[in-house]
N, CA, C and O of each residue as an XYZ file, in Angstrom:
204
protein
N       0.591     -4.062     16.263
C       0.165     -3.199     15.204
C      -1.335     -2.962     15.256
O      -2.012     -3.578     16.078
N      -1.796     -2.231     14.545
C      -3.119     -1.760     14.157
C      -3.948     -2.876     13.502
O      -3.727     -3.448     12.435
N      -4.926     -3.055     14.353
C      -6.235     -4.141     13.562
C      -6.921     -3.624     12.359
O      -7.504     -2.540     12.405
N      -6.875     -4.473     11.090
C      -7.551     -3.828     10.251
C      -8.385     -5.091      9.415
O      -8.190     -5.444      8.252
N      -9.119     -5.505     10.143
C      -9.826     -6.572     10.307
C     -11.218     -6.713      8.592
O     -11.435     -7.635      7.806
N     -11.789     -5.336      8.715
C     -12.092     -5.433      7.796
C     -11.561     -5.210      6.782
O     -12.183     -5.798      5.897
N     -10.466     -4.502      6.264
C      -9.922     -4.543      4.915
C      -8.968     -5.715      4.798
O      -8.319     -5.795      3.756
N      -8.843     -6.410      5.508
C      -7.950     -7.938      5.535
C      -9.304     -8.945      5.237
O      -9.211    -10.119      4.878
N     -10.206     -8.424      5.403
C     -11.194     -9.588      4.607
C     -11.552     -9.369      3.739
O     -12.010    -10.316      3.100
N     -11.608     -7.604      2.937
C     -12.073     -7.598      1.339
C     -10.584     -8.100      0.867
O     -10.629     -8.968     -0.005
N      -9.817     -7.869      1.115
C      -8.383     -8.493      0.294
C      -8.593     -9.964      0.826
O      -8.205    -10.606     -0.150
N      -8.869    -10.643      1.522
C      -8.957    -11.770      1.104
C     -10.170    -12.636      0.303
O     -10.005    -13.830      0.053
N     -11.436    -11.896     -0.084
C     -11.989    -11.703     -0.602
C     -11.462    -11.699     -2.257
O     -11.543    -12.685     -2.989
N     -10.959    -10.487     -2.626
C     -10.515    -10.375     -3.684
C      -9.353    -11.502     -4.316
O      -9.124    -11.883     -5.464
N      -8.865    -11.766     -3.243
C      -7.476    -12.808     -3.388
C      -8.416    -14.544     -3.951
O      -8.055    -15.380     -4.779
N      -9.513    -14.505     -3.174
C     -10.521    -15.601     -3.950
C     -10.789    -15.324     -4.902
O     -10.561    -16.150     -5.785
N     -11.300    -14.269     -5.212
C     -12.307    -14.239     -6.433
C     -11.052    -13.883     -7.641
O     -11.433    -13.810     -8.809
N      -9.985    -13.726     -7.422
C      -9.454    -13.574     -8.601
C      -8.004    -14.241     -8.741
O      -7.152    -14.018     -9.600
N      -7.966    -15.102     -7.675
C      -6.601    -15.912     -7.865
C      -5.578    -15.379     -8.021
O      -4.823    -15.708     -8.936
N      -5.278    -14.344     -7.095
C      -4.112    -13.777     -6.740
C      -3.891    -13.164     -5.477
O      -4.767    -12.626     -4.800
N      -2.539    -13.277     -5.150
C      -2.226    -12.501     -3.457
C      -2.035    -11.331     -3.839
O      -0.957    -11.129     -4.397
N      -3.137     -9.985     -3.656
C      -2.584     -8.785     -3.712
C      -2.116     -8.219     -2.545
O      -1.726     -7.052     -2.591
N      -2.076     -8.945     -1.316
C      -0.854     -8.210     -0.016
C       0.838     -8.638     -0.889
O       1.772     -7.841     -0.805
N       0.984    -10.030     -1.707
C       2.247     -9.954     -2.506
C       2.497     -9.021     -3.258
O       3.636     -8.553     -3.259
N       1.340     -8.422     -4.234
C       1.961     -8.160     -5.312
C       1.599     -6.246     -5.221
O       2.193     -5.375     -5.857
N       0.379     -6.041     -4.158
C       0.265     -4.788     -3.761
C       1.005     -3.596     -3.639
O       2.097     -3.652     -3.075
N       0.726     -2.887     -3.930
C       1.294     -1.389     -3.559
C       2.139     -1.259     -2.282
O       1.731     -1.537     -1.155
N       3.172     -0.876     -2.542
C       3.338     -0.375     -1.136
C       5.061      0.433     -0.852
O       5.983     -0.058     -1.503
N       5.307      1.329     -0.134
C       6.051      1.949     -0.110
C       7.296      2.018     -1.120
O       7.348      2.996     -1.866
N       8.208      1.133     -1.186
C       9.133      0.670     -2.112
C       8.397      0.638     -3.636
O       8.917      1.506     -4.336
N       7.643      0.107     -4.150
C       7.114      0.051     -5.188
C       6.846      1.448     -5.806
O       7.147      1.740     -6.964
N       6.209      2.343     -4.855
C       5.927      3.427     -4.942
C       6.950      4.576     -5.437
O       6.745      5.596     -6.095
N       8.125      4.036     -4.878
C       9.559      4.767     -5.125
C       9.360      5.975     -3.702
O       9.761      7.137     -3.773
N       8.764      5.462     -2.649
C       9.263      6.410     -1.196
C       9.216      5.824     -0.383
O       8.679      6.216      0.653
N       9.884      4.362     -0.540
C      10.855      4.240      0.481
C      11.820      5.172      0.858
O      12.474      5.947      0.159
N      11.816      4.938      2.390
C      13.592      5.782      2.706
C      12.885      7.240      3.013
O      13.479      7.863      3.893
N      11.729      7.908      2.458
C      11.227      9.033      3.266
C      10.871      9.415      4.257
O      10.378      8.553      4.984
N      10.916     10.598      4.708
C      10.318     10.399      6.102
C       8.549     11.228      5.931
O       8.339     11.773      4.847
N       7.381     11.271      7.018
C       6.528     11.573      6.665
C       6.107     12.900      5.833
O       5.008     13.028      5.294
N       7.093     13.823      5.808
C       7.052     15.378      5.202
C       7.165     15.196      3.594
O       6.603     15.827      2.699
N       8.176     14.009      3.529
C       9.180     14.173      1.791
C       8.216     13.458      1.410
O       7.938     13.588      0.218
N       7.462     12.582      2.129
C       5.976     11.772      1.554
C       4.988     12.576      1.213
O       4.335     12.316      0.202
N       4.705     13.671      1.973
C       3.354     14.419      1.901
C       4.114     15.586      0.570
O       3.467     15.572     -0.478
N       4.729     16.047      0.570
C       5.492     16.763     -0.384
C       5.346     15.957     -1.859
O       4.791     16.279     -2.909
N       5.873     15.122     -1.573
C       5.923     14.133     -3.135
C       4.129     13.783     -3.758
O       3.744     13.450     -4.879
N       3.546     13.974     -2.788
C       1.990     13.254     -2.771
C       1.041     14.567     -3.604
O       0.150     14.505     -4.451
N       1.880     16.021     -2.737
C       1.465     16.958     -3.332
C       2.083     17.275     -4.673
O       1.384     17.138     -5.677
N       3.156     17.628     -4.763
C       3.662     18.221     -6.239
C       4.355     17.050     -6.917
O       5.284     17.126     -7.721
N       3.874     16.173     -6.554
C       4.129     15.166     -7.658
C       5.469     14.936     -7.971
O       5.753     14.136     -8.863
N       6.474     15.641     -7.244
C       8.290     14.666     -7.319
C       8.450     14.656     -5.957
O       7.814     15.075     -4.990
N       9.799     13.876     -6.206
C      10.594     13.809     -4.503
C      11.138     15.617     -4.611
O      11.755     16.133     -3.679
């Protein structure tokens, strides 16, 4: 996968300073409700705001 070296150290950063895992509890696809899209029904939803 893709190195992302510095934003894996402000999140662990933040994960100190505030006593929590936000890679657990973070944003991310499923949460979002687009899982299961493919990149178009993502950019679509991103724009007009539904699936």
């Amino acid at each position: 996968g893709l190195k992302t070296r510095v934003i894996d150290s402000l999140i662990d950063i933040a994960n100190s300073i505030f006593k929590k895992d936000f890679r657990e509890s973070g944003r991310n696809l499923s949460r979002l409700g687009l899982e299961g899209l493919d990149l178009s029904q993502i950019r679509n939803t991103l724009i007009k705001g539904k699936k």
